[in-house]
N, CA, C and O atoms as CSV, one atom per row, in Angstrom:
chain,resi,resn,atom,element,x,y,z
A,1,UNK,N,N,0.849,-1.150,0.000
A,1,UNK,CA,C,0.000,0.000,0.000
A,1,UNK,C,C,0.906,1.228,0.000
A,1,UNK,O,O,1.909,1.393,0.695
A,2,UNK,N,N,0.411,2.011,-0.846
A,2,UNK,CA,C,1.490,3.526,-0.784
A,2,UNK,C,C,0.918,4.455,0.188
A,2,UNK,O,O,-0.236,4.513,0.613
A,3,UNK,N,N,1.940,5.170,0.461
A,3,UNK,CA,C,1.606,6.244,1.803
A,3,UNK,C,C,1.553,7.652,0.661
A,3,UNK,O,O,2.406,7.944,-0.178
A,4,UNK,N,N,0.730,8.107,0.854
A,4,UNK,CA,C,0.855,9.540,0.136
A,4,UNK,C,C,1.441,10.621,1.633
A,4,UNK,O,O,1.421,10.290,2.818
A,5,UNK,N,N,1.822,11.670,1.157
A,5,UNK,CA,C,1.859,12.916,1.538
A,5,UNK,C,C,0.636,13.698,2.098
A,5,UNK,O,O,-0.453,13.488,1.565
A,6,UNK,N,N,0.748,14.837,3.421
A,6,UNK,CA,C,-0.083,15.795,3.956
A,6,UNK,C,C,-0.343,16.380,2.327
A,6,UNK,O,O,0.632,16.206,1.596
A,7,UNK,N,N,-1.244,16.883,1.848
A,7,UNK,CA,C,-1.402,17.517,0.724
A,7,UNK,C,C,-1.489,19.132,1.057
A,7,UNK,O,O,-1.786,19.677,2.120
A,8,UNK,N,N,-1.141,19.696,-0.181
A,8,UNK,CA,C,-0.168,20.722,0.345
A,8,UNK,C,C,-1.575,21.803,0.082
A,8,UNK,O,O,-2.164,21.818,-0.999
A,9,UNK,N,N,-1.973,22.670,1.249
A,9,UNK,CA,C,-2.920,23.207,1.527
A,9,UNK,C,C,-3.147,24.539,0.992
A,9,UNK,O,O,-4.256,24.977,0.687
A,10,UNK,N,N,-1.802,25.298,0.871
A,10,UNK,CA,C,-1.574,26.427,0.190
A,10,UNK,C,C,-1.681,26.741,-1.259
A,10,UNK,O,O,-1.933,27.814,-1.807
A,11,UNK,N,N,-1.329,25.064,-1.970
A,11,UNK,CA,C,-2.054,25.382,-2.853
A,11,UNK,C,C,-3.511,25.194,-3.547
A,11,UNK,O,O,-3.874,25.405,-4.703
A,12,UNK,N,N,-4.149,24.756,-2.502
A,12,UNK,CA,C,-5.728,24.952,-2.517
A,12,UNK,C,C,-6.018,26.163,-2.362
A,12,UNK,O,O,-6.606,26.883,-3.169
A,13,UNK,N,N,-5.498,26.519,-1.010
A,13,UNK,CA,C,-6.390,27.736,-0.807
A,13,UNK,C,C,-5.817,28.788,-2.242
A,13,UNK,O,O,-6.724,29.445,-2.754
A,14,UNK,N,N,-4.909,28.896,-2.648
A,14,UNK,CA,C,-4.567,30.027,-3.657
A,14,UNK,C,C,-5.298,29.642,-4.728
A,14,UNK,O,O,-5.389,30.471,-5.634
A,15,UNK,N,N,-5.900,28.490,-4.875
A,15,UNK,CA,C,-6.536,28.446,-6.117
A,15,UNK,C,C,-8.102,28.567,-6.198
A,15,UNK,O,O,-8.824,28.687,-7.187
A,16,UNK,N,N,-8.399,28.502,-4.900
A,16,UNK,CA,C,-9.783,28.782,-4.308
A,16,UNK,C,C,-9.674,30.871,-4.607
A,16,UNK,O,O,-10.319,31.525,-5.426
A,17,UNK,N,N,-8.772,31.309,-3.730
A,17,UNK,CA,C,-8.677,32.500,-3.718
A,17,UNK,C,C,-8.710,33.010,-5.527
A,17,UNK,O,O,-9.411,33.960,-5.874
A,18,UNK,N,N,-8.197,32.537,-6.132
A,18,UNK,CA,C,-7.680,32.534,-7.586
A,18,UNK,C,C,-9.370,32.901,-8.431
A,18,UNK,O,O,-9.740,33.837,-9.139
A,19,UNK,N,N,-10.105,31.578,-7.892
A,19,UNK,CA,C,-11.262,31.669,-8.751
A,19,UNK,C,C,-12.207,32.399,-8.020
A,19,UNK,O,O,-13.244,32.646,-8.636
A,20,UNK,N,N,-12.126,32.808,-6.876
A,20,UNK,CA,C,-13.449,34.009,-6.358
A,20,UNK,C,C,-12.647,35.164,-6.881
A,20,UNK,O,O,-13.522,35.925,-7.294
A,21,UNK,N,N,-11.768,35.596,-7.047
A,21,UNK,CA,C,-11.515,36.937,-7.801
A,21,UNK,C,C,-11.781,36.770,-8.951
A,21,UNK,O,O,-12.243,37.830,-9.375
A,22,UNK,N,N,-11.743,35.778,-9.969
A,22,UNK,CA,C,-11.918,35.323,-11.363
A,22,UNK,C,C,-13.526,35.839,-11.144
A,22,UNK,O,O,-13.839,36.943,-11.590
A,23,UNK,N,N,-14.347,35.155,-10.573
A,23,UNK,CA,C,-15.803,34.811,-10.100
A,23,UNK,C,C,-16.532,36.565,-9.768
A,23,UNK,O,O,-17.618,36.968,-10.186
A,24,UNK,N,N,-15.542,37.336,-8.915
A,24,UNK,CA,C,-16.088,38.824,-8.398
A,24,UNK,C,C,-15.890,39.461,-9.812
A,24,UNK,O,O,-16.807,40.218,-10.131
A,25,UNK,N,N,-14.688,39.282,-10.905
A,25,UNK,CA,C,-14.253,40.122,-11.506
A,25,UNK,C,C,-15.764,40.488,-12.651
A,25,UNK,O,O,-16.290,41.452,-13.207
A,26,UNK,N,N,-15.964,38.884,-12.491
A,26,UNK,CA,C,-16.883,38.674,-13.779
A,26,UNK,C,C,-18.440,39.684,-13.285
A,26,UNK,O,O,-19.008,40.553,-13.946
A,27,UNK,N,N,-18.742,39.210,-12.061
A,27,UNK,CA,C,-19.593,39.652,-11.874
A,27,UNK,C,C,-19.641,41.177,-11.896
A,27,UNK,O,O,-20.713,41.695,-12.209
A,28,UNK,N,N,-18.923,41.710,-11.692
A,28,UNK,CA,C,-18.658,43.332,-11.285
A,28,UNK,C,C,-18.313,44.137,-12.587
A,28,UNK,O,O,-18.109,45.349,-12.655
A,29,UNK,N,N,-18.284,43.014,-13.834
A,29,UNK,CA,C,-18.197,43.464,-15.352
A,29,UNK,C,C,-19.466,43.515,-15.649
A,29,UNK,O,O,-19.880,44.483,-16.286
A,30,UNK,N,N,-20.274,42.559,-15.276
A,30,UNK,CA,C,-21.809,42.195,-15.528
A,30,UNK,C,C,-22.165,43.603,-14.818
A,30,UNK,O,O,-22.211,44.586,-15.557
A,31,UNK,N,N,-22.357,43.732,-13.776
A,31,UNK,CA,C,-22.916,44.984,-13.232
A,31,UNK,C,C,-22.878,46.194,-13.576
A,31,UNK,O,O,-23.757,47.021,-13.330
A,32,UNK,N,N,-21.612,46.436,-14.315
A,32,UNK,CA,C,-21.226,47.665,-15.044
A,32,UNK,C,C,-21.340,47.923,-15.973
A,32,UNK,O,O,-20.981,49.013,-16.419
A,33,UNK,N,N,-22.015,46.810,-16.786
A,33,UNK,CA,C,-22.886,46.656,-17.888
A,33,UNK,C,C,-23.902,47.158,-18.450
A,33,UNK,O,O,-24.158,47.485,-19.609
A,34,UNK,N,N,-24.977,47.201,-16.566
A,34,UNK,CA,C,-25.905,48.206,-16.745
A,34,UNK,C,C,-26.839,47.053,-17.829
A,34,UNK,O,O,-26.392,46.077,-18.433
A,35,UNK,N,N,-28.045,47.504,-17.803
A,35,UNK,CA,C,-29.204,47.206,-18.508
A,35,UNK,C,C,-30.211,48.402,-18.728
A,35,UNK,O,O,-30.325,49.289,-17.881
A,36,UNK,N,N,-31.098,48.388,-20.160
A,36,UNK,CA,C,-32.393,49.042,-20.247
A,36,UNK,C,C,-33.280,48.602,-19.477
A,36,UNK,O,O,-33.106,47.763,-18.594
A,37,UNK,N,N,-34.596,49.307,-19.851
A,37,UNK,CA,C,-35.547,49.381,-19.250
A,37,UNK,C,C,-36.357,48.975,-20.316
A,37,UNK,O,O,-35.949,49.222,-21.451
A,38,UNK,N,N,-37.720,48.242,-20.129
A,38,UNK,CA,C,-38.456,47.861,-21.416
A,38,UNK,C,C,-39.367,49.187,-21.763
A,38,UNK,O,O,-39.702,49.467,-22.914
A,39,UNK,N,N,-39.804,50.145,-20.335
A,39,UNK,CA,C,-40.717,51.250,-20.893
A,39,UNK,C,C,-39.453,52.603,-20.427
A,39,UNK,O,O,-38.635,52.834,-19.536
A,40,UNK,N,N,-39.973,53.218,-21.691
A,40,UNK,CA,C,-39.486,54.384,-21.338
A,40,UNK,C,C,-40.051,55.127,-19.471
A,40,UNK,O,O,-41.227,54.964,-19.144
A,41,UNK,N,N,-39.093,55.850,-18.506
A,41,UNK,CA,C,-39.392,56.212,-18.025
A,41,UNK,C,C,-38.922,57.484,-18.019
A,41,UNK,O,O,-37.772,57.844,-18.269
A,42,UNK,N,N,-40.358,58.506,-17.564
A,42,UNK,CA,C,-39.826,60.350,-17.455
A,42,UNK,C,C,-40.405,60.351,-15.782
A,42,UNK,O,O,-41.502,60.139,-15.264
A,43,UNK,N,N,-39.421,60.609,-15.411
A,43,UNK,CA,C,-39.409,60.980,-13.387
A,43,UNK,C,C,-40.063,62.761,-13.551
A,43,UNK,O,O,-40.509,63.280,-12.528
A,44,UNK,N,N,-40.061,63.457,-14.692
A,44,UNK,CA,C,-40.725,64.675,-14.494
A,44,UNK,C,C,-42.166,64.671,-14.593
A,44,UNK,O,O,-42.726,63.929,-15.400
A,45,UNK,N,N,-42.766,65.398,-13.877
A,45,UNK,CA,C,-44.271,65.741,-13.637
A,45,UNK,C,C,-44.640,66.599,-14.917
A,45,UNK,O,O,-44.126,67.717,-14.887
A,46,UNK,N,N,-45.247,66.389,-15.793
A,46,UNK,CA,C,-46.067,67.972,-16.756
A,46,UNK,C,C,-45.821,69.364,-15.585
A,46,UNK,O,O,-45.934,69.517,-14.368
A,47,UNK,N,N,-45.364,70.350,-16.956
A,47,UNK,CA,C,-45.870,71.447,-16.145
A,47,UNK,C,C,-47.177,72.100,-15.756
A,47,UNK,O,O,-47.079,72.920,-14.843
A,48,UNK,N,N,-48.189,71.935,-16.181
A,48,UNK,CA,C,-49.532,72.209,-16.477
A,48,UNK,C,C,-49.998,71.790,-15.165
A,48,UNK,O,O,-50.831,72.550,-14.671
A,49,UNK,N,N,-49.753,71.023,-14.646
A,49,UNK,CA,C,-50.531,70.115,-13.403
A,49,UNK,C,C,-49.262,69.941,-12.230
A,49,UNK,O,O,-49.156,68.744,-11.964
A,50,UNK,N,N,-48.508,70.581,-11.639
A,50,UNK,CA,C,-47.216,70.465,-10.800
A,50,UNK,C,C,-48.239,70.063,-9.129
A,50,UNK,O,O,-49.199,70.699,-8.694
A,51,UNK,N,N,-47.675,69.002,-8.615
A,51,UNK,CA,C,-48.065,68.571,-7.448
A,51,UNK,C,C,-47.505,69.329,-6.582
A,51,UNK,O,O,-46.307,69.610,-6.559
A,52,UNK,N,N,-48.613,69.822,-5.580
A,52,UNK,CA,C,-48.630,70.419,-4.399
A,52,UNK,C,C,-49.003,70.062,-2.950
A,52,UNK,O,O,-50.134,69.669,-2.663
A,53,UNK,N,N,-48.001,70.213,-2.028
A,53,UNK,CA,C,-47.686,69.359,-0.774
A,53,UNK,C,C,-48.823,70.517,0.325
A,53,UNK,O,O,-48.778,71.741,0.201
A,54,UNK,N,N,-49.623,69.907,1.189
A,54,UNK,CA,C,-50.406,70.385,2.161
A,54,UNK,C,C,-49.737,69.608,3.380
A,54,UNK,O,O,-48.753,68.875,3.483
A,55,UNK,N,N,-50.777,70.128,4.322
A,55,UNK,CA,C,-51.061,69.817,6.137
A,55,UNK,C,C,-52.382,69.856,5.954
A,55,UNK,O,O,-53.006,70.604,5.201
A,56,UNK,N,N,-52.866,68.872,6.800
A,56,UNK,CA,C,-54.539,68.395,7.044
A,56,UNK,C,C,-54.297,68.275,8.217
A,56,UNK,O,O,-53.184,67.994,8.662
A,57,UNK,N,N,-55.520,68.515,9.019
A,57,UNK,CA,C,-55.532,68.640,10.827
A,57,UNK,C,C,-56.556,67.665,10.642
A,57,UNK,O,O,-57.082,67.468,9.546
A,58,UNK,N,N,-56.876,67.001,11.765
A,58,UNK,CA,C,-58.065,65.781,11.898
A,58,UNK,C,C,-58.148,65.426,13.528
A,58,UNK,O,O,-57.395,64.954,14.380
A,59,UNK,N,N,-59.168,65.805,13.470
A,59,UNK,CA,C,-59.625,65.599,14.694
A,59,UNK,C,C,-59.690,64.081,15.051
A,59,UNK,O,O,-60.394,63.315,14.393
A,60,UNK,N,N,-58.721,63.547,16.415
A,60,UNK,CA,C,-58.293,62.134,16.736
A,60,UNK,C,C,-59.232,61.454,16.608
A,60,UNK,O,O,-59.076,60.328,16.137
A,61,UNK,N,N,-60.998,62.080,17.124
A,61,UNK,CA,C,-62.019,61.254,16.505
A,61,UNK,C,C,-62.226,60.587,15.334
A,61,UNK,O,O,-62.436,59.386,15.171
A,62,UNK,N,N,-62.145,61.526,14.479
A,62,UNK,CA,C,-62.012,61.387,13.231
A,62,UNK,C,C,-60.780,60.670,12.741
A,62,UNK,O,O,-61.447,59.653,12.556
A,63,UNK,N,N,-60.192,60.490,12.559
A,63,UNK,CA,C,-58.427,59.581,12.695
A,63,UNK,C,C,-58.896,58.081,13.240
A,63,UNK,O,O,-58.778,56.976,12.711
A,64,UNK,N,N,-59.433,58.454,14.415
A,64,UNK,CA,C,-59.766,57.183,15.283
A,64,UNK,C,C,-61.140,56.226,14.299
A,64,UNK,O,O,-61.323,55.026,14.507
A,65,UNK,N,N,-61.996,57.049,13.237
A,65,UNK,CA,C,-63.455,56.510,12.432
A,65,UNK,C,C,-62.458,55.989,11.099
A,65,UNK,O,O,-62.738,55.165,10.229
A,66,UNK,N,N,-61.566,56.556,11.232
A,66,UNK,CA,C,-61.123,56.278,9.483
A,66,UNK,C,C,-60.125,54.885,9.892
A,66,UNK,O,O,-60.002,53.873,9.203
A,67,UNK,N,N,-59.578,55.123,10.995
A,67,UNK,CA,C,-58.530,53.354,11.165
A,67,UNK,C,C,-59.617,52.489,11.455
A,67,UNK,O,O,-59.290,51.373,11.049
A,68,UNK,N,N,-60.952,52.451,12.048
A,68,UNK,CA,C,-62.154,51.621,12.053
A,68,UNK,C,C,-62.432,51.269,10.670
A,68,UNK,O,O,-62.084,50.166,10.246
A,69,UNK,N,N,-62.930,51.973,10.055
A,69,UNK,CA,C,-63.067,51.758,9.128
A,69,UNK,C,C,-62.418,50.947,7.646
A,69,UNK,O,O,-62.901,50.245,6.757
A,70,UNK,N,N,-60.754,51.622,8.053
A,70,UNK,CA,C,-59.370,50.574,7.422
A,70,UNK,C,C,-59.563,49.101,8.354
A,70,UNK,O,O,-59.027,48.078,7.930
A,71,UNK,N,N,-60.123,49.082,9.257
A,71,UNK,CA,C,-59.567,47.710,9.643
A,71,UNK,C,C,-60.587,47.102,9.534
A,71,UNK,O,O,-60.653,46.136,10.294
A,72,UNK,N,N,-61.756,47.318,8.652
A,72,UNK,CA,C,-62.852,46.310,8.144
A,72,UNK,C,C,-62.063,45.506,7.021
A,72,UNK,O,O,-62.341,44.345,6.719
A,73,UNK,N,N,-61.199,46.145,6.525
A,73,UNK,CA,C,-60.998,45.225,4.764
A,73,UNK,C,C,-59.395,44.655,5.616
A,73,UNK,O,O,-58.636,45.089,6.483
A,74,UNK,N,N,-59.532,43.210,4.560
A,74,UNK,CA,C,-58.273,42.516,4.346
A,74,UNK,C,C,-57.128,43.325,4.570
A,74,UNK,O,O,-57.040,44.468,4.123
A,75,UNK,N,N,-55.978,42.602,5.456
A,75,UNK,CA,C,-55.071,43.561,5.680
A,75,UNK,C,C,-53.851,43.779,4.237
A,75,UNK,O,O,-53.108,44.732,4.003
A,76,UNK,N,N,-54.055,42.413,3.432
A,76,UNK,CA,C,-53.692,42.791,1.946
A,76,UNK,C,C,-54.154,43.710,1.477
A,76,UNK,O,O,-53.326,44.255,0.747
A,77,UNK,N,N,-55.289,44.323,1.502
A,77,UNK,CA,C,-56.107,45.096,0.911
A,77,UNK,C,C,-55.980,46.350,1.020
A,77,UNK,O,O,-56.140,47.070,0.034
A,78,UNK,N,N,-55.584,46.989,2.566
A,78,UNK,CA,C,-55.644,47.618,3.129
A,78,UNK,C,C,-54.529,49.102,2.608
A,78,UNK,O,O,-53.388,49.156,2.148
A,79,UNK,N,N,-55.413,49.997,2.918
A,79,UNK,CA,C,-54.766,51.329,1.993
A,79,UNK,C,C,-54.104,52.119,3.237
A,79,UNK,O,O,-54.728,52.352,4.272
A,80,UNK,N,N,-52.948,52.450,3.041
A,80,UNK,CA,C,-52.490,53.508,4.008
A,80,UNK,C,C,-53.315,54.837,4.390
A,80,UNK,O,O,-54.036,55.317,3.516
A,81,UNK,N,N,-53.242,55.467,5.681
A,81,UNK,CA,C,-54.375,56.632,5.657
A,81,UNK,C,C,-54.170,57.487,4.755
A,81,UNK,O,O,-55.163,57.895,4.152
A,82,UNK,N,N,-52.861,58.004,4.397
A,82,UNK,CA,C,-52.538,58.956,3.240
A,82,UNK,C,C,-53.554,58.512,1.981
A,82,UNK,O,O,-54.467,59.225,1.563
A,83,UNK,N,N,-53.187,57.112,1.435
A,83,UNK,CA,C,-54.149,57.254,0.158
A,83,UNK,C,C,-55.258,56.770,0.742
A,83,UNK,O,O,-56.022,56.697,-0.221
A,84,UNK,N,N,-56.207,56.167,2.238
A,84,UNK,CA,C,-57.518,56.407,2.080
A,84,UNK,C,C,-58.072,57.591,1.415
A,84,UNK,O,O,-58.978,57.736,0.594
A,85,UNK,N,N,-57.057,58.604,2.159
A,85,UNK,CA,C,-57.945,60.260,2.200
A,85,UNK,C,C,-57.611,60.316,1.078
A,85,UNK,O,O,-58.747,60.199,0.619
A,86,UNK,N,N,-56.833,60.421,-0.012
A,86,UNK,CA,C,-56.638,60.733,-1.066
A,86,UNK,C,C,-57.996,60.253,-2.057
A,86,UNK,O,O,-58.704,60.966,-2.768
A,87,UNK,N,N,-58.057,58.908,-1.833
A,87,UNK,CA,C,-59.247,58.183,-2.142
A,87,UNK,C,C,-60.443,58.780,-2.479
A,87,UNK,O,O,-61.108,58.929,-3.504
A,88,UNK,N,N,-60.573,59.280,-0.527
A,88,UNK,CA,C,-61.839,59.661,-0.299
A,88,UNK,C,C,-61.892,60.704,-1.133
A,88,UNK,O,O,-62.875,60.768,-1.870
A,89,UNK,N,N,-60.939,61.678,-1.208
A,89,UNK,CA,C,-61.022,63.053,-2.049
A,89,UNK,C,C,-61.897,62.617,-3.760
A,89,UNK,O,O,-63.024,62.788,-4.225
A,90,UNK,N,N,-60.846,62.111,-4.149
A,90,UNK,CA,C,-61.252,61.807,-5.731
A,90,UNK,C,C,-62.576,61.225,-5.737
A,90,UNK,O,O,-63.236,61.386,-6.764
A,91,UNK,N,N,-63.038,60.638,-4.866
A,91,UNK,CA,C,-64.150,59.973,-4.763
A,91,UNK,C,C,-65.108,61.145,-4.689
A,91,UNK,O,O,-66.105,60.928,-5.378
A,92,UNK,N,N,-65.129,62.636,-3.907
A,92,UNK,CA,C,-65.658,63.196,-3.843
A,92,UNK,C,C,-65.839,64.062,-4.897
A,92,UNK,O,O,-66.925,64.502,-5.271
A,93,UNK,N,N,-64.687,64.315,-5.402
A,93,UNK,CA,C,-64.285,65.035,-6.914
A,93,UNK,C,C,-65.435,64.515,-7.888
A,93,UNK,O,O,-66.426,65.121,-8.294
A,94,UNK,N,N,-65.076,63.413,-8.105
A,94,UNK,CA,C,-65.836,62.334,-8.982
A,94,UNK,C,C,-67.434,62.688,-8.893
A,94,UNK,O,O,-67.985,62.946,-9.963
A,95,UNK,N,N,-68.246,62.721,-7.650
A,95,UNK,CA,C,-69.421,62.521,-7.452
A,95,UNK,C,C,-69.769,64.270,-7.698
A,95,UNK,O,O,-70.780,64.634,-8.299
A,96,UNK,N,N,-68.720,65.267,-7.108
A,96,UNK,CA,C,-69.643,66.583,-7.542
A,96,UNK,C,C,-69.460,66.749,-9.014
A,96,UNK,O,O,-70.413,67.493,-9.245
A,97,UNK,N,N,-68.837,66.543,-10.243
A,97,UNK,CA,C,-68.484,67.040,-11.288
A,97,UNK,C,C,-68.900,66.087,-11.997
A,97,UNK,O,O,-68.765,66.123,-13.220
């Protein structure tokens, strides 16, 4: 029976080390590569219609009828208070015009 040798460890690890830099290089070419987008996107708003930031006061009662009310529907379902009220607005928009 033959006796082999401790096998020589250093050169594992350098060849381990060898191929994760091979492995980062590639990836970090891929990344810098960059990709499109399938739809065009414009991050600008029209000028005609420019969004405008408020403060709404609400009485805790009222605060306190509208989370009652959020916590009837599915919590999947469920709309943050910002766009309830937003909601509710357009909803109101909708019904006077």
């Amino acid at each position: 029976m033959a006796i082999s040798g401790v096998p020589n460890k250093k050169k594992s690890v350098i060849n381990e080390e060898a191929e994760s830099q091979q492995v980062e290089k590639k990836i970090q070419e891929w990344i810098k590569r960059g990709g499109s987008t399938t739809n065009e996107v414009s991050l600008e708003q029209p000028e005609q219609d420019p969004l405008k930031a408020m403060n709404i006061k609400l009485y805790q009662s009222e605060l306190e009828k509208i989370k009652d009310i959020r916590g009837r529907t599915l919590k999947r379902d469920r709309l943050s208070i910002h766009d309830w009220i937003l909601q509710a607005i357009h909803e109101k928009i909708e019904k006077e015009f």
